[in-house]
One Martini backbone bead per residue (centre of mass of N, CA, C, O) as a GRO file, in nm:
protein
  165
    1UNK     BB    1  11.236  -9.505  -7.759
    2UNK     BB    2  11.026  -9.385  -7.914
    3UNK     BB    3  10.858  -9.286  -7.700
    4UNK     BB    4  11.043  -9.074  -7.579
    5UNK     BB    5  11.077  -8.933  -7.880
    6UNK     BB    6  10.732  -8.872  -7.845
    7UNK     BB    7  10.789  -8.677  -7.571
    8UNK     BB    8  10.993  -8.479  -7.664
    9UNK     BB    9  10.849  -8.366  -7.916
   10UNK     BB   10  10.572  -8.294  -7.719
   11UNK     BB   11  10.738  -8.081  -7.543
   12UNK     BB   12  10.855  -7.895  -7.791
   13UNK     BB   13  10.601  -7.811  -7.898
   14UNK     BB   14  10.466  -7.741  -7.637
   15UNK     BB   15  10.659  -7.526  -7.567
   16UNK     BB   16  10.656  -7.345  -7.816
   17UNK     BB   17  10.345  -7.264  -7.814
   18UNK     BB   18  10.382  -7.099  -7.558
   19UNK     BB   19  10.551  -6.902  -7.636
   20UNK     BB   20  10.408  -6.784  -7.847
   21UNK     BB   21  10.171  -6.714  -7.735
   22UNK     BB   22  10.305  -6.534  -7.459
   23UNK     BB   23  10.445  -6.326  -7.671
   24UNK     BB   24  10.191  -6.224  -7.834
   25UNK     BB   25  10.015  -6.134  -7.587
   26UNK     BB   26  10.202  -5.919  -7.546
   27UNK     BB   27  10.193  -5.587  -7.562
   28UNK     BB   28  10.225  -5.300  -7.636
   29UNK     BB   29  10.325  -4.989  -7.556
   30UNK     BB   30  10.218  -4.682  -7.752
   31UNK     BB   31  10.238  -4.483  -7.499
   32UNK     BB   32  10.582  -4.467  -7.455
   33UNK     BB   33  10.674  -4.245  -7.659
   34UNK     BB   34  10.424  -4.048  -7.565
   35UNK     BB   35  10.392  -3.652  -7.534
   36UNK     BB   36  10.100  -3.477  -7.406
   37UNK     BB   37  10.001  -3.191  -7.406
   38UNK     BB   38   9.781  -3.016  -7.203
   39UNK     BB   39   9.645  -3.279  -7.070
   40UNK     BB   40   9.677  -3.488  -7.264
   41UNK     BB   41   9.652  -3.794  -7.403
   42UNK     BB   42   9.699  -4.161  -7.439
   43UNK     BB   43   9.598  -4.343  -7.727
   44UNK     BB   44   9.703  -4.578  -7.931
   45UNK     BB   45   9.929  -4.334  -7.991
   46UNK     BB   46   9.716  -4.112  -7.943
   47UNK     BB   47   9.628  -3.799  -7.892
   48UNK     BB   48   9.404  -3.646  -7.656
   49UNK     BB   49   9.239  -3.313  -7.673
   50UNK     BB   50   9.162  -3.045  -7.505
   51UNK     BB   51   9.020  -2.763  -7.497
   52UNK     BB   52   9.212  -2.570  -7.724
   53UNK     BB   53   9.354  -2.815  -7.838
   54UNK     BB   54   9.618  -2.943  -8.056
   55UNK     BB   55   9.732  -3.189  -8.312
   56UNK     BB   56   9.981  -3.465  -8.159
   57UNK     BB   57  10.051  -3.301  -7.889
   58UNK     BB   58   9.871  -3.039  -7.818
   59UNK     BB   59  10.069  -2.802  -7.899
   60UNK     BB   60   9.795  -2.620  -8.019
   61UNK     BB   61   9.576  -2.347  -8.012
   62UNK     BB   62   9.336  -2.307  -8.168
   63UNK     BB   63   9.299  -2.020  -8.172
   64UNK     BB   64   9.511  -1.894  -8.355
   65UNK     BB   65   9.366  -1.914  -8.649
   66UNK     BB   66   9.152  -1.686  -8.562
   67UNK     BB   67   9.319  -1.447  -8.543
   68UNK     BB   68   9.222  -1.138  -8.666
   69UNK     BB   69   9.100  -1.007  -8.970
   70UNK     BB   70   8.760  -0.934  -9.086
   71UNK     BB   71   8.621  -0.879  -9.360
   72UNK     BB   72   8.225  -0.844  -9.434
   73UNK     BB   73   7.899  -0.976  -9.387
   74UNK     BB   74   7.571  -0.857  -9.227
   75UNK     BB   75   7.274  -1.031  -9.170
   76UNK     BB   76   6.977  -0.897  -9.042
   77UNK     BB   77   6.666  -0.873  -8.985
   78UNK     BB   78   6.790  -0.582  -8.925
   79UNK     BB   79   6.957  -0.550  -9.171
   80UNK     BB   80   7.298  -0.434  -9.325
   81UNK     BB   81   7.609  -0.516  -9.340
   82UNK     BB   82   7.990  -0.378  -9.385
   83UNK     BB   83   8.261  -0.497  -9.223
   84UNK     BB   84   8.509  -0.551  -8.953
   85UNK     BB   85   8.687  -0.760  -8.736
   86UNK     BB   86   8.873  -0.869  -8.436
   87UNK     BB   87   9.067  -1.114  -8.328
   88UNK     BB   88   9.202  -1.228  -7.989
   89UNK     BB   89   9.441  -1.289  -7.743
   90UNK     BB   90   9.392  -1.382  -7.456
   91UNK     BB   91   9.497  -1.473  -7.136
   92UNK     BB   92   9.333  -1.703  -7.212
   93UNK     BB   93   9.399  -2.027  -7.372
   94UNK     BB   94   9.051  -2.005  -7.413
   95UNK     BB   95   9.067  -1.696  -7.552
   96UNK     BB   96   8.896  -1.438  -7.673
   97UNK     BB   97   8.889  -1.122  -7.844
   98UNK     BB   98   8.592  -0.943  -8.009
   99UNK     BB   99   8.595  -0.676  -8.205
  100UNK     BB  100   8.294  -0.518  -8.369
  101UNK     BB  101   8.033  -0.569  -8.282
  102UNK     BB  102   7.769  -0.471  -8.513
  103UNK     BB  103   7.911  -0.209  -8.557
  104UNK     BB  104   7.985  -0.076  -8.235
  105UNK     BB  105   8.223  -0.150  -8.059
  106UNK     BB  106   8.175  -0.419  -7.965
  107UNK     BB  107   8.296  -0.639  -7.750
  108UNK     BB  108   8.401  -0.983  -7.672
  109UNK     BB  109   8.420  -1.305  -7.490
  110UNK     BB  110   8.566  -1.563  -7.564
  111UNK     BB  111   8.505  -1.927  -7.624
  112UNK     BB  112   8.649  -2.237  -7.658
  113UNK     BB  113   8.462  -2.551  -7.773
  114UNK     BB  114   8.626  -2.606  -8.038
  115UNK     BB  115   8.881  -2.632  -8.282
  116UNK     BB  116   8.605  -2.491  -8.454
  117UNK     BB  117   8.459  -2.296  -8.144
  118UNK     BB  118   8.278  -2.056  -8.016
  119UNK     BB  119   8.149  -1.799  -7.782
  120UNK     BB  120   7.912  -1.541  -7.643
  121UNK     BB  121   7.834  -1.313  -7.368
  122UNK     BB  122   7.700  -0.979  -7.308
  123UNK     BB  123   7.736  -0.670  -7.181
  124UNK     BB  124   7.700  -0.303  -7.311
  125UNK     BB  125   7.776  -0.009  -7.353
  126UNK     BB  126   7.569   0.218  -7.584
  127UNK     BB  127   7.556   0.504  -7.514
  128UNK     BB  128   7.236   0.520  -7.335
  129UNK     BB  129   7.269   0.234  -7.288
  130UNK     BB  130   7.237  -0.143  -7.354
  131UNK     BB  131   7.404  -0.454  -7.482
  132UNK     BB  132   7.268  -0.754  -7.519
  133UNK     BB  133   7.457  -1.045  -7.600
  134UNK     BB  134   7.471  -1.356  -7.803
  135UNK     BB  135   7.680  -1.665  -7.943
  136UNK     BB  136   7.868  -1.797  -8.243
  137UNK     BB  137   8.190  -1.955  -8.404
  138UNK     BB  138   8.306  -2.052  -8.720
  139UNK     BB  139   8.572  -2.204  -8.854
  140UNK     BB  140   8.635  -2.247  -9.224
  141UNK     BB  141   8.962  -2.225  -9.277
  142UNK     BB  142   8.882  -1.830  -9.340
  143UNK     BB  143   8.584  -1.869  -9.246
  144UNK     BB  144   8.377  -1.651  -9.076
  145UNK     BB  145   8.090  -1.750  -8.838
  146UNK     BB  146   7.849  -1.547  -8.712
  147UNK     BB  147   7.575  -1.613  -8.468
  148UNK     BB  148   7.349  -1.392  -8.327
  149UNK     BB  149   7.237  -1.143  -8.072
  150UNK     BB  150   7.069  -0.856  -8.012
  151UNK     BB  151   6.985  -0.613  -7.741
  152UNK     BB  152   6.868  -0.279  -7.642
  153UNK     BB  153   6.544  -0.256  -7.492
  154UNK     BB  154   6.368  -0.300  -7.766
  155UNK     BB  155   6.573  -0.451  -7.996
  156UNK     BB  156   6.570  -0.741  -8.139
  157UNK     BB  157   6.881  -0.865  -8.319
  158UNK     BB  158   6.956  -1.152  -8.596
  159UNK     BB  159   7.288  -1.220  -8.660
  160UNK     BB  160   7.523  -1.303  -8.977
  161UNK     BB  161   7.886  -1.302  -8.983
  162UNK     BB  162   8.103  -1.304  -9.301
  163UNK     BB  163   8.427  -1.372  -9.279
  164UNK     BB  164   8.770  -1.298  -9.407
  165UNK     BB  165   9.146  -1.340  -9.389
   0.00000   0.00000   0.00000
């Protein structure tokens, strides 16, 4: 009688502990109620955004903190000037359009490379010549810092305009 009651006794602890091993093995899958914007993926039950978004569900712009007017000061190889630029939104939502780069009403298409930083390269006619320009921008809080470089088909030179919004 004894032995059967340590076989029921050695049964049910054995079903217990295996029961419970069982159980807790059993992960939740924490991206089950996680739903992820624009292309977004779900690890770990957080949002991993694609460049140009952000946020807890990937659902904000990037660039949109970018938008706005920048009056600052801008230090170059040669010379140094202050003056506005102007960042806005592009048709794509990785691009932005900067107005009045070096202070010459030069256009440029930036490109969004990361949650606080753009790229940006091309060329404009300017008066009777042509200026190939190309650089890159980081906002850090509302101070935008732009460093570049243009050429005139004459003159490199290489500048960095720091301004606030």
């Amino acid at each position: 009688m004894k032995s059967i009651k340590h076989i029921m006794m050695a049964a049910f602890v054995t079903l217990g502990v295996f029961s419970a091993v069982l159980y807790t093995s059993c992960g939740k899958d924490a991206c089950k109620d996680v739903t992820c914007k624009n292309g977004g993926t779900c690890s770990g039950g957080n949002c991993t955004c694609p460049t140009g978004y952000e946020g807890t569900d990937c659902g904000t712009l990037s660039r949109a903190k970018f938008v706005g007017v920048y009056p600052g000061t801008e230090s170059c190889t040669i010379g140094t000037d202050s003056y506005s630029i102007t960042l806005a939104a592009a048709s794509n939502d990785l691009m932005l359009t900067y107005t009045n780069l070096y202070n010459q009403a030069i256009t440029a298409t930036c490109n969004m490379v990361a949650t606080d930083s753009f790229t940006f390269s091309g060329s404009q006619a300017v008066g009777a010549g042509n200026v190939i320009f190309s650089g890159s921008g980081r906002l850090v809080t509302n101070t935008l810092t732009v460093h570049y470089t243009v050429n005139d088909g004459v003159t490199t030179n290489s500048c960095v305009f720091t301004g606030t919004k």
